[in-house]
C-alpha positions as CSV (number, residue, x, y, z in Angstrom):
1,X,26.9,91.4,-3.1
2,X,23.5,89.7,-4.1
3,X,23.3,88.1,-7.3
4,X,20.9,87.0,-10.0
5,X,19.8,83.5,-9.1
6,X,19.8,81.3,-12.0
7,X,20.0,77.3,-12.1
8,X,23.1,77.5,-12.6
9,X,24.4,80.1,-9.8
10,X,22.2,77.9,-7.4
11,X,23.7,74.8,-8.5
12,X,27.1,76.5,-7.9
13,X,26.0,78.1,-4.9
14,X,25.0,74.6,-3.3
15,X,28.1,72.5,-4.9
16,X,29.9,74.4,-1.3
17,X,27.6,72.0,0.8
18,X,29.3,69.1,1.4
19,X,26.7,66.2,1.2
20,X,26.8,62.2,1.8
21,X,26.0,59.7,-1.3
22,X,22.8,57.5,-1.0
23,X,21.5,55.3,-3.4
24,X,17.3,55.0,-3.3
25,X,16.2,51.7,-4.1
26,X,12.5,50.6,-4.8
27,X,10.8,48.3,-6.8
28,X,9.7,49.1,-10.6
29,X,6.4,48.8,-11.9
30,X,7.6,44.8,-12.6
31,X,8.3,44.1,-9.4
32,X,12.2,44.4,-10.1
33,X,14.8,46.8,-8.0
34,X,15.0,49.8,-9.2
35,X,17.8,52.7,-8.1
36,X,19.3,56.0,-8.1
37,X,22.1,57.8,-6.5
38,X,21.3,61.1,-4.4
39,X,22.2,63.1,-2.0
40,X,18.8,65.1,-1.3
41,X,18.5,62.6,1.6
42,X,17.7,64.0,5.7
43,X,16.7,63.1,9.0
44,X,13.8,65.0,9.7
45,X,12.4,63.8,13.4
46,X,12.8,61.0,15.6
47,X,9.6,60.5,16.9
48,X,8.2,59.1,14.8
49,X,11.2,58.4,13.0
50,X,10.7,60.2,10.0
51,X,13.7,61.1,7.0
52,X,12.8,62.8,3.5
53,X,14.0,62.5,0.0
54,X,13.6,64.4,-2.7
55,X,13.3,63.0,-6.0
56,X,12.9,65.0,-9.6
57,X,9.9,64.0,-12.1
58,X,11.7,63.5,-14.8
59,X,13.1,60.1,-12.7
60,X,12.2,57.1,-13.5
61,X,12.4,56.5,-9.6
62,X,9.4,59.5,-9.5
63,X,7.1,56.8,-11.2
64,X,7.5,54.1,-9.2
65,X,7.6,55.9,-5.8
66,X,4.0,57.4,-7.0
67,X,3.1,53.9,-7.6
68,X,5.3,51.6,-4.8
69,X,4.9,54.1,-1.7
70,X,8.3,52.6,-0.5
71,X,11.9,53.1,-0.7
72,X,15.1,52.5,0.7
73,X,18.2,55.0,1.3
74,X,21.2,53.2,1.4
75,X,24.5,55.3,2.3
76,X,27.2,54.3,0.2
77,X,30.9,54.0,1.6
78,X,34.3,55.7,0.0
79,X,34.6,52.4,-1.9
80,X,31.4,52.6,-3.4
81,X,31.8,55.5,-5.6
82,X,31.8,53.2,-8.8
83,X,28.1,51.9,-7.5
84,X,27.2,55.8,-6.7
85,X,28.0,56.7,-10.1
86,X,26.7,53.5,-11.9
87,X,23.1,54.7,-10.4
88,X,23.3,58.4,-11.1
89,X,23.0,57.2,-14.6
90,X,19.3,56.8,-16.5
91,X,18.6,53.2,-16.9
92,X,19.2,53.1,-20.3
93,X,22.5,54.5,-20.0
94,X,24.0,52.4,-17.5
95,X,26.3,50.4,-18.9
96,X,29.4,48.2,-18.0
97,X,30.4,46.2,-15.1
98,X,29.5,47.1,-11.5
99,X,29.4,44.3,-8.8
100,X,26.2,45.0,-6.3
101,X,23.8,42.5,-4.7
102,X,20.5,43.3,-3.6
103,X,18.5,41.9,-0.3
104,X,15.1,42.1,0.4
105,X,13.3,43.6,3.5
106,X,10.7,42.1,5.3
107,X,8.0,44.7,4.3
108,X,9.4,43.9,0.1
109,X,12.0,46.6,-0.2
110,X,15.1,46.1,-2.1
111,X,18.4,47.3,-0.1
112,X,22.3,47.4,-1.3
113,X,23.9,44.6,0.4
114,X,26.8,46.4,1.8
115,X,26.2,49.5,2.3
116,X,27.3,51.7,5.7
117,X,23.6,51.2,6.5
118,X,20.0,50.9,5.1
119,X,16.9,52.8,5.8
120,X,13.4,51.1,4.7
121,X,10.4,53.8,4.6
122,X,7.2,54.1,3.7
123,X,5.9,57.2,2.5
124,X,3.7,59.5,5.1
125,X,3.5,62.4,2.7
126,X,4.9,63.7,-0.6
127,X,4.6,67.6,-1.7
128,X,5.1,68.8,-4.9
129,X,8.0,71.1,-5.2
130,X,8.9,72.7,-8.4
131,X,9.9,69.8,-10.1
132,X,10.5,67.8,-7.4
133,X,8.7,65.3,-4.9
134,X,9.6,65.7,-1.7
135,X,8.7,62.3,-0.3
136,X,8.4,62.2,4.1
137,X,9.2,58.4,4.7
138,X,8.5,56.9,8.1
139,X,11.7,54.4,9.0
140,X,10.6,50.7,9.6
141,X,13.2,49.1,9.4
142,X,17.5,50.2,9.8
143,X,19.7,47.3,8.6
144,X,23.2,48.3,9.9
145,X,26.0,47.4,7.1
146,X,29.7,47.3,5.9
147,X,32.2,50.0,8.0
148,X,33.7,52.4,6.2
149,X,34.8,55.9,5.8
150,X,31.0,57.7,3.7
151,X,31.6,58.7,0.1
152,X,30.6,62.5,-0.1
153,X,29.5,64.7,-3.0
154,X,31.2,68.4,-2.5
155,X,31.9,70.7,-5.6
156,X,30.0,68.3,-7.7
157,X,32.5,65.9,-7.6
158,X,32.9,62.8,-5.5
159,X,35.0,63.6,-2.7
160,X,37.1,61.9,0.0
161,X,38.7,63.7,2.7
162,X,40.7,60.6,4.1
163,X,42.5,61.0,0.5
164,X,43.8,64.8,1.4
């Protein structure tokens, strides 16, 4: 039976696809790290090596990709869920106590100290999609990371199959 697609019988729709939990890191219009959790994250060829993000405009990640051209993707473990939530808050609202570190790549990019592992892109192309950037990033650099069982998103909650 078709149904009327609305945001939120989309957003129900795609809660049954069972996704992994990055956290895209860049640098602010300060120079500083900036980051956000999501899961809108894909390989897209190997050759070159080539992965895609998307990222909404209303982010304040949207600005400084526009600006930066670079980000990292860092794939957050089962124990990381506190750091996966921490950036799927706004800036402003991002308050408490969450231990993370930051390193730097050679080419400037800020990437979670551990993490599974670390992917730092530069952008090859963005297109405008709704509104959402879909951003094509060629990989320069893979920083391999902490083991660990990867924190997934699946009926838009976090979600650990080890645990069931």
């Amino acid at each position: 039976m078709a149904t009327v697609i609305t945001k939120e019988s989309l957003r129900k729709a795609m809660s049954q696809f069972a996704t992994g939990v990055t956290v895209v890191t860049t640098l602010d219009d300060h120079g500083q790290p900036h980051a956000m959790t999501a899961n809108s994250f894909t390989s897209v060829c190997l050759e070159p090596p080539v992965v895609l993000i998307c990222v909404a405009h209303s982010t304040h990640t949207y600005k400084y990709l526009e600006h930066s051209r670079w980000f990292g993707i860092n794939v957050l473990r089962q124990d990381q869920e506190k750091l996966g939530i921490y950036f799927a808050k706004r800036p402003a609202d991002r308050h408490g106590e969450v231990d993370y570190s930051y390193s730097t790549s050679a080419d400037g990019v800020p990437v979670l100290d551990g993490s599974m592992v670390s992917f730092v892109c530069q952008v090859m192309e963005s297109h405008v999609a709704g509104d959402h950037t879909i951003y094509l990033g060629e990989v320069k650099e893979i920083r391999e990371g902490a083991e660990g069982a990867p924190l997934l998103f699946f009926h838009s909650r976090w979600y650990h199959p080890s645990h069931k």
